[in-house]
mmCIF file of the C-alpha atoms, coordinates in Angstrom:
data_MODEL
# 
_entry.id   MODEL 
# 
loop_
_atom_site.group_PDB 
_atom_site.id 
_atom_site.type_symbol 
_atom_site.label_atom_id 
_atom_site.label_alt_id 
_atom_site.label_comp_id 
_atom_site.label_asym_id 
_atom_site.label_entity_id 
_atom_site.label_seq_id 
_atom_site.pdbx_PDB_ins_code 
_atom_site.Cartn_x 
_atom_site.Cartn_y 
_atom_site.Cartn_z 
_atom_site.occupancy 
_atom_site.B_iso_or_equiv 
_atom_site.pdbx_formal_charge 
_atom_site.auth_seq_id 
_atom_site.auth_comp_id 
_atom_site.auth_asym_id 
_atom_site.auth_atom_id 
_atom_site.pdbx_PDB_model_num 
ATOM 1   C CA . UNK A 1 1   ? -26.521 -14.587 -74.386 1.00 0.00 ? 1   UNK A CA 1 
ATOM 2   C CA . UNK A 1 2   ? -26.297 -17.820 -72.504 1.00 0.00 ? 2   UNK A CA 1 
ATOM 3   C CA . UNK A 1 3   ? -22.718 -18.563 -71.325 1.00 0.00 ? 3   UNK A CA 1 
ATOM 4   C CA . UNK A 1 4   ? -20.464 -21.709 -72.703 1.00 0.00 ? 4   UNK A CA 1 
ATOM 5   C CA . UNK A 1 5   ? -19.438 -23.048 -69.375 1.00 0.00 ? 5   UNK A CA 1 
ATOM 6   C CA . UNK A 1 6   ? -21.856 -24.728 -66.774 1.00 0.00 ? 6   UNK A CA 1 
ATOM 7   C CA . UNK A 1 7   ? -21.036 -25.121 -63.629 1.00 0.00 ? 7   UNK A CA 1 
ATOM 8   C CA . UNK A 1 8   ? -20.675 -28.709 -61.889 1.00 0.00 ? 8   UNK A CA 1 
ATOM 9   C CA . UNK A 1 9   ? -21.315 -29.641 -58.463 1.00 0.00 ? 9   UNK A CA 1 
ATOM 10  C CA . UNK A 1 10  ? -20.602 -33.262 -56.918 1.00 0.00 ? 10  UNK A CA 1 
ATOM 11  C CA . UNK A 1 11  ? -23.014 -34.235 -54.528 1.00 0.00 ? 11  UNK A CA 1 
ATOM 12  C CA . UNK A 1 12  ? -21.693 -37.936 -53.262 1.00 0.00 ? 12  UNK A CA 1 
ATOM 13  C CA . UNK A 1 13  ? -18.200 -39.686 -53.168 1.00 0.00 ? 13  UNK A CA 1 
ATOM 14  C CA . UNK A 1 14  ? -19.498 -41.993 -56.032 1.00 0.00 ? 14  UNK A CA 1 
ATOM 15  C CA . UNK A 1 15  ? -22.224 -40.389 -57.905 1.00 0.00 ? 15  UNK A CA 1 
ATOM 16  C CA . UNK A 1 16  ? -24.437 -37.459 -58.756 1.00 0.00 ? 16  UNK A CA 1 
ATOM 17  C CA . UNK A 1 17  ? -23.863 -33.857 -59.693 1.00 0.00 ? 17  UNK A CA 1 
ATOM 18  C CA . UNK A 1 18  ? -25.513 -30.596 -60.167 1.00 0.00 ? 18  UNK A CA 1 
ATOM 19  C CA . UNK A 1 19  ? -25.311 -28.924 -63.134 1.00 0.00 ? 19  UNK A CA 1 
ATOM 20  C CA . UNK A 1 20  ? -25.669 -24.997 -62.347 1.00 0.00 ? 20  UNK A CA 1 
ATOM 21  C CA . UNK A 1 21  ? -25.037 -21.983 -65.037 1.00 0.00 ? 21  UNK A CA 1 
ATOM 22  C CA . UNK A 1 22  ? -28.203 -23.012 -67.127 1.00 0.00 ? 22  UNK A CA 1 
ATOM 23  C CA . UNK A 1 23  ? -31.109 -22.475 -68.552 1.00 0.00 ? 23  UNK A CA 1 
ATOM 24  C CA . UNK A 1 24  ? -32.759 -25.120 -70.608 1.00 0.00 ? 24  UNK A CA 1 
ATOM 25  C CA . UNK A 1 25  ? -35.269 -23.428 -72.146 1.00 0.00 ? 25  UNK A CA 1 
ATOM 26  C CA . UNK A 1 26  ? -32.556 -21.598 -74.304 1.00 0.00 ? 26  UNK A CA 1 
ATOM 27  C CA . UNK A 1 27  ? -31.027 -22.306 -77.268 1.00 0.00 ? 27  UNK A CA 1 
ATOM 28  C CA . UNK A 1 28  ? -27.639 -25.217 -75.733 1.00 0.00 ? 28  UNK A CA 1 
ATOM 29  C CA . UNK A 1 29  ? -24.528 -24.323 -77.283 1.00 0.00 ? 29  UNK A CA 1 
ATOM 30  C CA . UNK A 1 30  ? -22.157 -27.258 -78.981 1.00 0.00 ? 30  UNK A CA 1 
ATOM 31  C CA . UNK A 1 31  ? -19.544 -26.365 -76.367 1.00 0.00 ? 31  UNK A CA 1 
ATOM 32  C CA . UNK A 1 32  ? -22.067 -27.020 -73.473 1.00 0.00 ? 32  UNK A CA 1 
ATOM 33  C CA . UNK A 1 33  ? -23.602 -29.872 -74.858 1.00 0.00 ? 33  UNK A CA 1 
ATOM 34  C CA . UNK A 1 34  ? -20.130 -31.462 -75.036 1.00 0.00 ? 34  UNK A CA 1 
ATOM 35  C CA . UNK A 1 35  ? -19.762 -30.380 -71.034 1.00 0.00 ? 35  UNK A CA 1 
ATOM 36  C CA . UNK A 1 36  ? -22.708 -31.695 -70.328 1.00 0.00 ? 36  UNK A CA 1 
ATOM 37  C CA . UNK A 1 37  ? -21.879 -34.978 -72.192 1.00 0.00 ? 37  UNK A CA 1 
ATOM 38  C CA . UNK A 1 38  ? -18.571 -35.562 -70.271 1.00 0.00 ? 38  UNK A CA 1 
ATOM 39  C CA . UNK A 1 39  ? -20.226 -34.386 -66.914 1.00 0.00 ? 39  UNK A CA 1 
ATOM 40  C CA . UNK A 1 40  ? -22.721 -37.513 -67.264 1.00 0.00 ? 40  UNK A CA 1 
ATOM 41  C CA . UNK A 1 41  ? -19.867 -39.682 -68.679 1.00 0.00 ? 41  UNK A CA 1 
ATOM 42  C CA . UNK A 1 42  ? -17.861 -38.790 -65.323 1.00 0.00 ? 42  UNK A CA 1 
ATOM 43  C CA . UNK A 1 43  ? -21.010 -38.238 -62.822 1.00 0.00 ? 43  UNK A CA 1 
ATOM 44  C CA . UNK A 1 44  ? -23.751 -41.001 -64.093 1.00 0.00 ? 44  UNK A CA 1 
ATOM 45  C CA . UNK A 1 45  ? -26.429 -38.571 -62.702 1.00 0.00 ? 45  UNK A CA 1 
ATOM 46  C CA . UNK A 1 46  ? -26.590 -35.136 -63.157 1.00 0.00 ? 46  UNK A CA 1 
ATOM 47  C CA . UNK A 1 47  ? -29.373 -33.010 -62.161 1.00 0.00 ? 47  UNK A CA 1 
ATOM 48  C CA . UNK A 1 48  ? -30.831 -29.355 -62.840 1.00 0.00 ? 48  UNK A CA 1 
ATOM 49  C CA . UNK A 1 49  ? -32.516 -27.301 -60.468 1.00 0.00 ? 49  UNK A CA 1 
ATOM 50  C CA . UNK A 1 50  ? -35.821 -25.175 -61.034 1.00 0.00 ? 50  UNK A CA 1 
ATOM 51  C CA . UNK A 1 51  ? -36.327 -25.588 -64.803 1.00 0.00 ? 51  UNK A CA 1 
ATOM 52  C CA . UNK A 1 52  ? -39.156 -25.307 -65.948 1.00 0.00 ? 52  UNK A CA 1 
ATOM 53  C CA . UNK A 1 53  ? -39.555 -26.856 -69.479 1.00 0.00 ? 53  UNK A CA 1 
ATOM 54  C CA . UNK A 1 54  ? -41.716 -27.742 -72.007 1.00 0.00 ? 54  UNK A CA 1 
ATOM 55  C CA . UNK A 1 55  ? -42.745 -31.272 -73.573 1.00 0.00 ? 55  UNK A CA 1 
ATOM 56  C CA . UNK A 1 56  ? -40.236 -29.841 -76.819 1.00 0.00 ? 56  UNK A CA 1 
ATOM 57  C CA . UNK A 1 57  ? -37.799 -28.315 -74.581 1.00 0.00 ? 57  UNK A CA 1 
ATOM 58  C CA . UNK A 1 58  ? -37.901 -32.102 -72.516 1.00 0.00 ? 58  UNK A CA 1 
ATOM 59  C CA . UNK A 1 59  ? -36.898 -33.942 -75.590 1.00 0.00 ? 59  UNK A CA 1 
ATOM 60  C CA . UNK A 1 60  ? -35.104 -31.267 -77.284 1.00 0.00 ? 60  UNK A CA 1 
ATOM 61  C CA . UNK A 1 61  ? -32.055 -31.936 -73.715 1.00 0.00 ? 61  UNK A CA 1 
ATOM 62  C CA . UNK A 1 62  ? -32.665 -35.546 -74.128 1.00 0.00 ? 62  UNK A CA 1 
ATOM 63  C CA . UNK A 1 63  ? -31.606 -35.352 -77.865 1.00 0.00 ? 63  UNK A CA 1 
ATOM 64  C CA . UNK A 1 64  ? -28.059 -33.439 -76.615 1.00 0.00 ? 64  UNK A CA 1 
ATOM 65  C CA . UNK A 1 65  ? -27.305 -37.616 -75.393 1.00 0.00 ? 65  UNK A CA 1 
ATOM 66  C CA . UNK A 1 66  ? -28.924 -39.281 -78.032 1.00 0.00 ? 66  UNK A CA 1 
ATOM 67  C CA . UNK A 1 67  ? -31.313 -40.674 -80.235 1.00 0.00 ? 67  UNK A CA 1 
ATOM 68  C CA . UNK A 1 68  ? -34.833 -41.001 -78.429 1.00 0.00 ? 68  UNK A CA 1 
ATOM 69  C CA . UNK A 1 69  ? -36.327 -44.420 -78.110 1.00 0.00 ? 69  UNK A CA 1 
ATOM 70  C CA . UNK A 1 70  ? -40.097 -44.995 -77.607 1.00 0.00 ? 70  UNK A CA 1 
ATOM 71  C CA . UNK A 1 71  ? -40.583 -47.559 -74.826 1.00 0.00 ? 71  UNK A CA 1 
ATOM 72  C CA . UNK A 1 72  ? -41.425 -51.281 -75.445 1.00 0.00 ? 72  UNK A CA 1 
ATOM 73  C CA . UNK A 1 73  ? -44.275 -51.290 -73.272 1.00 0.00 ? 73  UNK A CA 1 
ATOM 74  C CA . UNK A 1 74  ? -45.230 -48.109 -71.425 1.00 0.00 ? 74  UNK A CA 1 
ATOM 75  C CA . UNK A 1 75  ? -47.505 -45.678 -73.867 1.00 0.00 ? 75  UNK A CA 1 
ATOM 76  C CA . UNK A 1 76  ? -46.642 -42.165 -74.605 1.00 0.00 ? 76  UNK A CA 1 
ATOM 77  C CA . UNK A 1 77  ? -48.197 -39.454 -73.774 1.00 0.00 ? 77  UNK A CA 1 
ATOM 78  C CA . UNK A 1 78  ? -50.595 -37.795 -76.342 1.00 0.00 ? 78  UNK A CA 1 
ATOM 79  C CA . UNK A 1 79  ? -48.678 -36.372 -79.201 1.00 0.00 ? 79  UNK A CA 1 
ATOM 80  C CA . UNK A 1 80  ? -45.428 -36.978 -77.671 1.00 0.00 ? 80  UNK A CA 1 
ATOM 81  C CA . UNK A 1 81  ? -44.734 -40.940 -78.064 1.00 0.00 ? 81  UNK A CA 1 
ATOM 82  C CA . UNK A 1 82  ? -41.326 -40.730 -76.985 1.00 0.00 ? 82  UNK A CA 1 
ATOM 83  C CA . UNK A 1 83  ? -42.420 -38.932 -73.100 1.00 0.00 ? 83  UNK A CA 1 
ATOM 84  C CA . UNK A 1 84  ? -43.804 -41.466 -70.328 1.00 0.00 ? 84  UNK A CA 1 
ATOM 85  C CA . UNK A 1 85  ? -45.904 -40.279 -67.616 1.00 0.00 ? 85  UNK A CA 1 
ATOM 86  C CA . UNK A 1 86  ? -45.096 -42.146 -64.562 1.00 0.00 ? 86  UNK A CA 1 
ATOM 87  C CA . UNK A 1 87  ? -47.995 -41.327 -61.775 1.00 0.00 ? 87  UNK A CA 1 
ATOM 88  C CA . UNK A 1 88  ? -48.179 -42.700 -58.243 1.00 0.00 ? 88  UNK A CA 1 
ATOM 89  C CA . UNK A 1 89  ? -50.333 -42.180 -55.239 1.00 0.00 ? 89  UNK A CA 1 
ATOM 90  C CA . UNK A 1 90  ? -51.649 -43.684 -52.192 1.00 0.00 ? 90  UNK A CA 1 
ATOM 91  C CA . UNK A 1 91  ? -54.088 -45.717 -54.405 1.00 0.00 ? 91  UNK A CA 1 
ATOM 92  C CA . UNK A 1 92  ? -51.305 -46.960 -56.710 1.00 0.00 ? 92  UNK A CA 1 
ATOM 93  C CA . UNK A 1 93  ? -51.653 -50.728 -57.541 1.00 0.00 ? 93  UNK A CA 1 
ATOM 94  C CA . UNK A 1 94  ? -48.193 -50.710 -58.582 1.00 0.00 ? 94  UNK A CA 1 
ATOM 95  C CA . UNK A 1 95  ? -45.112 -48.479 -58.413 1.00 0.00 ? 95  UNK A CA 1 
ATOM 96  C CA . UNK A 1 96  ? -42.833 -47.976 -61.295 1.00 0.00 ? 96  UNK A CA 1 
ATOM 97  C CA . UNK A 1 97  ? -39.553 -48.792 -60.722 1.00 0.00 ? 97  UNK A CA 1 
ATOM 98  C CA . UNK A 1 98  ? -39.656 -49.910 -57.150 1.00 0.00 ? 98  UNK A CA 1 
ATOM 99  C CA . UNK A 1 99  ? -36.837 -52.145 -56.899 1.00 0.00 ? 99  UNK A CA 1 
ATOM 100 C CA . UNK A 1 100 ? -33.201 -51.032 -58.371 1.00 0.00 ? 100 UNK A CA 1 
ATOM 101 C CA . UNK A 1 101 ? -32.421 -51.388 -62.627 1.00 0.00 ? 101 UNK A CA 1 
ATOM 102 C CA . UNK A 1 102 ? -31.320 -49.743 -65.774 1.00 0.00 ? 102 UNK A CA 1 
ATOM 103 C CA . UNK A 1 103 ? -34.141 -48.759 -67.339 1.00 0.00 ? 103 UNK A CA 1 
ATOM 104 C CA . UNK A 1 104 ? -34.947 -51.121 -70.598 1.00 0.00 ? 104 UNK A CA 1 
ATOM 105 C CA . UNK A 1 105 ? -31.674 -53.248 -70.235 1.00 0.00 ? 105 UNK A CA 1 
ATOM 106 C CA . UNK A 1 106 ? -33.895 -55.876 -72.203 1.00 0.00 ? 106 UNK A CA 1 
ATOM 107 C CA . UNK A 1 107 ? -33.238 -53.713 -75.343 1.00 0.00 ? 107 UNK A CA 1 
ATOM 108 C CA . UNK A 1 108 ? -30.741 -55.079 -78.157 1.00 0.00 ? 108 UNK A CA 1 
ATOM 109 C CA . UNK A 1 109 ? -29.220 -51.405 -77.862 1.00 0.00 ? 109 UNK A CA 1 
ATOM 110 C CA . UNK A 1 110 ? -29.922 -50.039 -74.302 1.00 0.00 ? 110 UNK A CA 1 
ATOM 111 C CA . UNK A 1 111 ? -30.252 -46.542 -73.473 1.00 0.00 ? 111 UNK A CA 1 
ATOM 112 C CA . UNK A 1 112 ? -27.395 -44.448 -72.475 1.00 0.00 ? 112 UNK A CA 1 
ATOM 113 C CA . UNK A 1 113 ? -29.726 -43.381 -69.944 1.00 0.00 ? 113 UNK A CA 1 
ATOM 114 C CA . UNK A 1 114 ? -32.430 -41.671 -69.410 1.00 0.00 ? 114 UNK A CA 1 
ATOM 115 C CA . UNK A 1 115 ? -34.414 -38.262 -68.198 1.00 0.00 ? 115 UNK A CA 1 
ATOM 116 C CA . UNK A 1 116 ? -36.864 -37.751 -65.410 1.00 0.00 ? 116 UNK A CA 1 
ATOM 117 C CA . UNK A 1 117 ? -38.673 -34.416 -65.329 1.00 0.00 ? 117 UNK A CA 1 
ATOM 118 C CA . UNK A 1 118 ? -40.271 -34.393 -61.699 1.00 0.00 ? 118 UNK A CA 1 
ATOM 119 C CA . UNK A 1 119 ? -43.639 -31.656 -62.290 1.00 0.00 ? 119 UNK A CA 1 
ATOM 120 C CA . UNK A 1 120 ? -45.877 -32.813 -58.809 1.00 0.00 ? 120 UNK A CA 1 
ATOM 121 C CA . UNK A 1 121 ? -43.941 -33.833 -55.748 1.00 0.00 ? 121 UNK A CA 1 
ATOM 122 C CA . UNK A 1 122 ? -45.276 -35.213 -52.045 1.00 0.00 ? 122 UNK A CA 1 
ATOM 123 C CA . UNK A 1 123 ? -44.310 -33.069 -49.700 1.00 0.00 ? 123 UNK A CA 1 
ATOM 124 C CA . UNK A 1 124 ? -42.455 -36.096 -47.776 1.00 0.00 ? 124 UNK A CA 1 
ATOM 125 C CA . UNK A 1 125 ? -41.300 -38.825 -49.873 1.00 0.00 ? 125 UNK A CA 1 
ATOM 126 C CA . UNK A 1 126 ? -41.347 -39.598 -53.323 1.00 0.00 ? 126 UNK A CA 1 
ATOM 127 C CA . UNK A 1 127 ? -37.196 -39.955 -53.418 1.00 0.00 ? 127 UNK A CA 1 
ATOM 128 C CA . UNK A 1 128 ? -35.476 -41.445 -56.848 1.00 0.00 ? 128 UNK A CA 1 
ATOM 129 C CA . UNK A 1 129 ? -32.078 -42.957 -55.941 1.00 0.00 ? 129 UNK A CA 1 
ATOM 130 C CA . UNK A 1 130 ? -29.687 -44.029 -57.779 1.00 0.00 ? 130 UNK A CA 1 
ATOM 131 C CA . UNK A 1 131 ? -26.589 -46.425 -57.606 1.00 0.00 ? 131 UNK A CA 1 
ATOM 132 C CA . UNK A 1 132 ? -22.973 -46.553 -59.134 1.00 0.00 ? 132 UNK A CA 1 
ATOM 133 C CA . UNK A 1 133 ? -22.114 -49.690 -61.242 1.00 0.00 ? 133 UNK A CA 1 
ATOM 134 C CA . UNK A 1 134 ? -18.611 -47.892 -61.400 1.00 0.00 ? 134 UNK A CA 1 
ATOM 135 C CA . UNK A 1 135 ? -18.293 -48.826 -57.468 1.00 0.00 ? 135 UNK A CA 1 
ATOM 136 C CA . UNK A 1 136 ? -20.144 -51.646 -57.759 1.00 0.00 ? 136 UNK A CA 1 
ATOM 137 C CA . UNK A 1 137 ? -17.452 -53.454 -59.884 1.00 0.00 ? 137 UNK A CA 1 
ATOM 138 C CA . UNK A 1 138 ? -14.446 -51.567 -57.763 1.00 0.00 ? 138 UNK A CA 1 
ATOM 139 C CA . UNK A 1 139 ? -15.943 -53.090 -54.864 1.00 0.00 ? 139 UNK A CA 1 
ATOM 140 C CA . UNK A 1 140 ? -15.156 -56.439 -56.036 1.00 0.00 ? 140 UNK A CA 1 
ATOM 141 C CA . UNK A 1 141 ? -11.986 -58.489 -55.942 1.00 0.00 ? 141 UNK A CA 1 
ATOM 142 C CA . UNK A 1 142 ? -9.546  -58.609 -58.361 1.00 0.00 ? 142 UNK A CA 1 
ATOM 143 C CA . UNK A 1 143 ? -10.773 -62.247 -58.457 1.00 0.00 ? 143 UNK A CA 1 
ATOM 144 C CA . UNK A 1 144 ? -14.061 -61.891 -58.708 1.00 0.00 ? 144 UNK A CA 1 
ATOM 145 C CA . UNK A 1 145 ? -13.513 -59.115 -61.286 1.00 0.00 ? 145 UNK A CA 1 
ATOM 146 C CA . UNK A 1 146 ? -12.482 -61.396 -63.973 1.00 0.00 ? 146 UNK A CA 1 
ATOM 147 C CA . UNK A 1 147 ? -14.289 -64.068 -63.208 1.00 0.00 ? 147 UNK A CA 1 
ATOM 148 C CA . UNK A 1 148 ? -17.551 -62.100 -63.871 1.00 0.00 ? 148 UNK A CA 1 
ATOM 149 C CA . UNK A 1 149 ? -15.868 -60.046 -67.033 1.00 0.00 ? 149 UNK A CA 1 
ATOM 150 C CA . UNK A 1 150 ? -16.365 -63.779 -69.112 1.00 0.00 ? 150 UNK A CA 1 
ATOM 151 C CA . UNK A 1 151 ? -19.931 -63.977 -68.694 1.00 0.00 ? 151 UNK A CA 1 
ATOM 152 C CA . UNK A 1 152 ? -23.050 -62.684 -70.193 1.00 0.00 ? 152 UNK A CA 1 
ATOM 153 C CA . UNK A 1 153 ? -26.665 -62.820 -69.382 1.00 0.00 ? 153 UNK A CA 1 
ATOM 154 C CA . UNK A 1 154 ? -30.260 -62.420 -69.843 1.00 0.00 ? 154 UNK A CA 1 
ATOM 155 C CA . UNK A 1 155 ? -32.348 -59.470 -69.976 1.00 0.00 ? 155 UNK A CA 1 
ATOM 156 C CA . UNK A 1 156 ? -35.849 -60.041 -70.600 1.00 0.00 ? 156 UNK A CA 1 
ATOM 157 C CA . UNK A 1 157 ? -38.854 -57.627 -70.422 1.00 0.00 ? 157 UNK A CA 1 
ATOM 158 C CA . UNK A 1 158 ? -41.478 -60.537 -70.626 1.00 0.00 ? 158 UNK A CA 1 
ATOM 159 C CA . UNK A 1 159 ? -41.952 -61.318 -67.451 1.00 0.00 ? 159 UNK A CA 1 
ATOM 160 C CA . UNK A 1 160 ? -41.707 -57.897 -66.334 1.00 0.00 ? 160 UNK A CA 1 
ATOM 161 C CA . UNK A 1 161 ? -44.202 -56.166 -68.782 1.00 0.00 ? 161 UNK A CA 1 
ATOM 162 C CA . UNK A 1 162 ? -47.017 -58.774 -69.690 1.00 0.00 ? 162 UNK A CA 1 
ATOM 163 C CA . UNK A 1 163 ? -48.243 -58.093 -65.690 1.00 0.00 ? 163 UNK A CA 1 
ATOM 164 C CA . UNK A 1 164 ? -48.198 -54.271 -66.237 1.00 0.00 ? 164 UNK A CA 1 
ATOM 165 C CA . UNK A 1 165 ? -48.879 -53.528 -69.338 1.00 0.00 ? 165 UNK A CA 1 
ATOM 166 C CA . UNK A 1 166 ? -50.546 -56.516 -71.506 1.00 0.00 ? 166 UNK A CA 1 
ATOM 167 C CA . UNK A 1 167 ? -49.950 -58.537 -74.549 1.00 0.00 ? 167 UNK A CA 1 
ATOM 168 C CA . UNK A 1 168 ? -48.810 -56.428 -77.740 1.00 0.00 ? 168 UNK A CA 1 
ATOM 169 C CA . UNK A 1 169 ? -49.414 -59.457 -79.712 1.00 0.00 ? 169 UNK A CA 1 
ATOM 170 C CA . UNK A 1 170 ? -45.601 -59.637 -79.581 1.00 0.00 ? 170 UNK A CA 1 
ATOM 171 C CA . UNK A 1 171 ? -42.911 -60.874 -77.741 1.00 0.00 ? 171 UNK A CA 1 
ATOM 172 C CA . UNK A 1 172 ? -41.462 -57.878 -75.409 1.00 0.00 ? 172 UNK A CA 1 
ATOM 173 C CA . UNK A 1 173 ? -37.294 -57.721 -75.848 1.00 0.00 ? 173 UNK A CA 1 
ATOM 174 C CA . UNK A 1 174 ? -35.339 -59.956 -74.807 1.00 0.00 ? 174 UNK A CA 1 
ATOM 175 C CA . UNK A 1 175 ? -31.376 -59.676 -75.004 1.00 0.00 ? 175 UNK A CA 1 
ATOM 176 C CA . UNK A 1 176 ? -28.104 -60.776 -73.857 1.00 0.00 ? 176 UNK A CA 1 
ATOM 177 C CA . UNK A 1 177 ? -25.377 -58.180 -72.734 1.00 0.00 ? 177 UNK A CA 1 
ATOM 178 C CA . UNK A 1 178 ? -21.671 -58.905 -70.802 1.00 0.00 ? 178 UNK A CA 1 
ATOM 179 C CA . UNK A 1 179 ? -22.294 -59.144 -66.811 1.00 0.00 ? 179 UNK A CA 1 
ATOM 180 C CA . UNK A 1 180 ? -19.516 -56.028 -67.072 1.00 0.00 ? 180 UNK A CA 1 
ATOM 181 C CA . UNK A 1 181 ? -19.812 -53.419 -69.543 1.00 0.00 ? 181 UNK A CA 1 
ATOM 182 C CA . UNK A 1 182 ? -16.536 -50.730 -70.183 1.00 0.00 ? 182 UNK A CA 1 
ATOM 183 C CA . UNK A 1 183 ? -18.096 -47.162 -70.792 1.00 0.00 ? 183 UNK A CA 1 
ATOM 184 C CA . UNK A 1 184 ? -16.818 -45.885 -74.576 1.00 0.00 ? 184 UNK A CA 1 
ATOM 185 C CA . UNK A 1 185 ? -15.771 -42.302 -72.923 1.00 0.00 ? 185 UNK A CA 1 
ATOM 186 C CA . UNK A 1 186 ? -14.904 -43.123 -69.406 1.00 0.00 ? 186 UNK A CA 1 
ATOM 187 C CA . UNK A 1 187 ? -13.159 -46.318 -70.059 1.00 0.00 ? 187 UNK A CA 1 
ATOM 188 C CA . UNK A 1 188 ? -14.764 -47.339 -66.319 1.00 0.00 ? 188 UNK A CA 1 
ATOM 189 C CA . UNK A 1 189 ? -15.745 -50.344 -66.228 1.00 0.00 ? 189 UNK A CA 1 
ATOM 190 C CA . UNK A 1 190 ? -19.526 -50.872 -64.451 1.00 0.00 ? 190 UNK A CA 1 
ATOM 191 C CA . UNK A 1 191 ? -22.027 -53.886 -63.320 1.00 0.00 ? 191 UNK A CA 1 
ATOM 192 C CA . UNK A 1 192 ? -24.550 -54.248 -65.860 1.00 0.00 ? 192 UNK A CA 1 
ATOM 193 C CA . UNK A 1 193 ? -27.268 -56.520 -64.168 1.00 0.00 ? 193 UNK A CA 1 
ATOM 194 C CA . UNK A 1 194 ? -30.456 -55.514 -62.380 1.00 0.00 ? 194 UNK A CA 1 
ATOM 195 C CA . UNK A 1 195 ? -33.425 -57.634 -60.325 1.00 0.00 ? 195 UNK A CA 1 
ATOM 196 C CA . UNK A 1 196 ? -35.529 -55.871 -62.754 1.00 0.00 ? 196 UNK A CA 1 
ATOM 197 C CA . UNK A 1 197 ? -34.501 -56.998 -66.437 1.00 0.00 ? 197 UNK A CA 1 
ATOM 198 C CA . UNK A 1 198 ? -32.123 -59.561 -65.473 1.00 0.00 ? 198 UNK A CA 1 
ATOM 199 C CA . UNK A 1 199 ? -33.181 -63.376 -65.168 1.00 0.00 ? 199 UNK A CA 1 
ATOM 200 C CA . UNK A 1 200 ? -29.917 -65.610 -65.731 1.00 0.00 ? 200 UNK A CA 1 
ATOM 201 C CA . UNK A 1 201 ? -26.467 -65.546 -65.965 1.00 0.00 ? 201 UNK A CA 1 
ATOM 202 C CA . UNK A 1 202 ? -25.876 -68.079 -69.286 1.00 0.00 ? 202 UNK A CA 1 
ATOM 203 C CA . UNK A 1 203 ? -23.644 -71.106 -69.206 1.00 0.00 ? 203 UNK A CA 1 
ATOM 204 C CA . UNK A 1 204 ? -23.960 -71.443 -65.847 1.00 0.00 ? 204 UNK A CA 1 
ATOM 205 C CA . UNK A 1 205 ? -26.703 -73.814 -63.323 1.00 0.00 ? 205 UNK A CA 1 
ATOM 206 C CA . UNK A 1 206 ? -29.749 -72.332 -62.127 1.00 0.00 ? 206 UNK A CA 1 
ATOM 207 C CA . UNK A 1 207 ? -28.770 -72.143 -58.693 1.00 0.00 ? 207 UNK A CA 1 
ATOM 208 C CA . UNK A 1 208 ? -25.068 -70.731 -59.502 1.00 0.00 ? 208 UNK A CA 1 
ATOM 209 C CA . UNK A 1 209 ? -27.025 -68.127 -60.785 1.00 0.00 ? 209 UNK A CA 1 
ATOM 210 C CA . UNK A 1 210 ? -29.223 -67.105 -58.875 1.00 0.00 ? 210 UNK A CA 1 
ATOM 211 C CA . UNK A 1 211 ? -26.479 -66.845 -55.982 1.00 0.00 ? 211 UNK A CA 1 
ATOM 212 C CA . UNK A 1 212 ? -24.256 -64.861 -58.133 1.00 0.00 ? 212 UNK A CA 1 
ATOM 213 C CA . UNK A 1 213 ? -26.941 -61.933 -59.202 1.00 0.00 ? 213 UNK A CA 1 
ATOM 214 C CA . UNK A 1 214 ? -27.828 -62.062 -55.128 1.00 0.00 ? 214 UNK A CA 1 
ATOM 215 C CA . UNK A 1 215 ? -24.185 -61.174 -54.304 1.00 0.00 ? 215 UNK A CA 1 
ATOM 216 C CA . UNK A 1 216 ? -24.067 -58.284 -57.459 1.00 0.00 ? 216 UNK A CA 1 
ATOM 217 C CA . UNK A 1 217 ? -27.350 -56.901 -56.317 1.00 0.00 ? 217 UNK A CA 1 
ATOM 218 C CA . UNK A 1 218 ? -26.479 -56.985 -52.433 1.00 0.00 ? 218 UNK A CA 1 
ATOM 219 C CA . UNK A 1 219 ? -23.300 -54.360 -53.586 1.00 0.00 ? 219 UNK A CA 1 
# 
């Protein structure tokens, strides 16, 4: 019988944990599933060790956050349209997600996040990082705080995806979300802009801008 409490290991001041005490090719319990919820809520990056899963399985944890999206852009793997295989090697043309973001900020509805199942590693390199938006924003001023809090802007996938992946036919999305976003659990609030997705900050000049994403992303 698999048991109702995971264990939960931070790994860095600001973000990150372990989750230990599970096996996710078995049957998730509604008690664990709600500790697992909360322990992303809290963490913003959890991670499980030696788990070796299926395509199903994959989706099946995935579901335990949310509703699965397929991506705007990227195709899905065969019989599986909501799975992405990212691949890179020495030959690579381009790397997928070489620069920081929020993966598919450009949506109307953005993801609560998403899940990366690593199956062939280098033996030196290859290293995912992530970044808290929670100390991003408590790194600011109390000033600067509110200042940002009254402004929204751009997230478009255009200019990202046309290079990469081609025309559709249609437009890619293109949305506008607050600069600062206040989790619905947590009640954190976090940075919501990224040199991926993001291309203006609205009501304000060009070159205001542009300076004021440079100081966010420089956090």
């Amino acid at each position: 019988m698999a048991s109702n409490t995971i264990s939960i290991t931070p790994l860095t001041r600001n973000i990150g944990a372990e989750i230990g005490n599970i096996d996710l090719t078995k049957p998730i319990s509604a008690e664990v599933e709600n500790q697992l919820k909360n322990a992303i809520a809290q963490y913003q990056v959890i991670f499980f060790r030696d788990q070796k899963i299926s395509h199903e399985q994959h989706m099946a944890v995935g579901q335990i956050f949310g509703d699965l999206i397929i991506h705007p852009g990227a195709k899905g793997i065969e019989g599986y349209d909501k799975i992405v295989a990212i691949h890179a090697d020495k030959d690579s043309k381009y790397i997928a997600g070489d620069n920081w973001h929020s993966d598919l900020s450009c949506n109307a509805q953005p993801p609560m996040g998403s899940m990366l199942y690593i199956h062939t590693l280098p033996e030196v390199g290859g290293d995912t990082l992530f970044s808290s938006m929670y100390a991003a924003y408590d790194a600011l001023s109390p000033a600067m705080q509110q200042y940002l809090e009254g402004l929204q802007a751009e997230h478009d996938a255009n200019h990202v995806y046309h290079a990469i992946y081609g025309d559709y036919g249609t437009a890619y999305p293109c949305n506008v979300h607050p600069v600062v976003r206040t989790h619905p659990v947590t009640g954190k609030k976090a940075i919501f802009v990224n040199a991926s997705y993001t291309t203006r900050i609205l009501g304000v000049s060009k070159n205001e801008s542009d300076c004021i994403l440079a100081m966010l992303y420089e956090l």
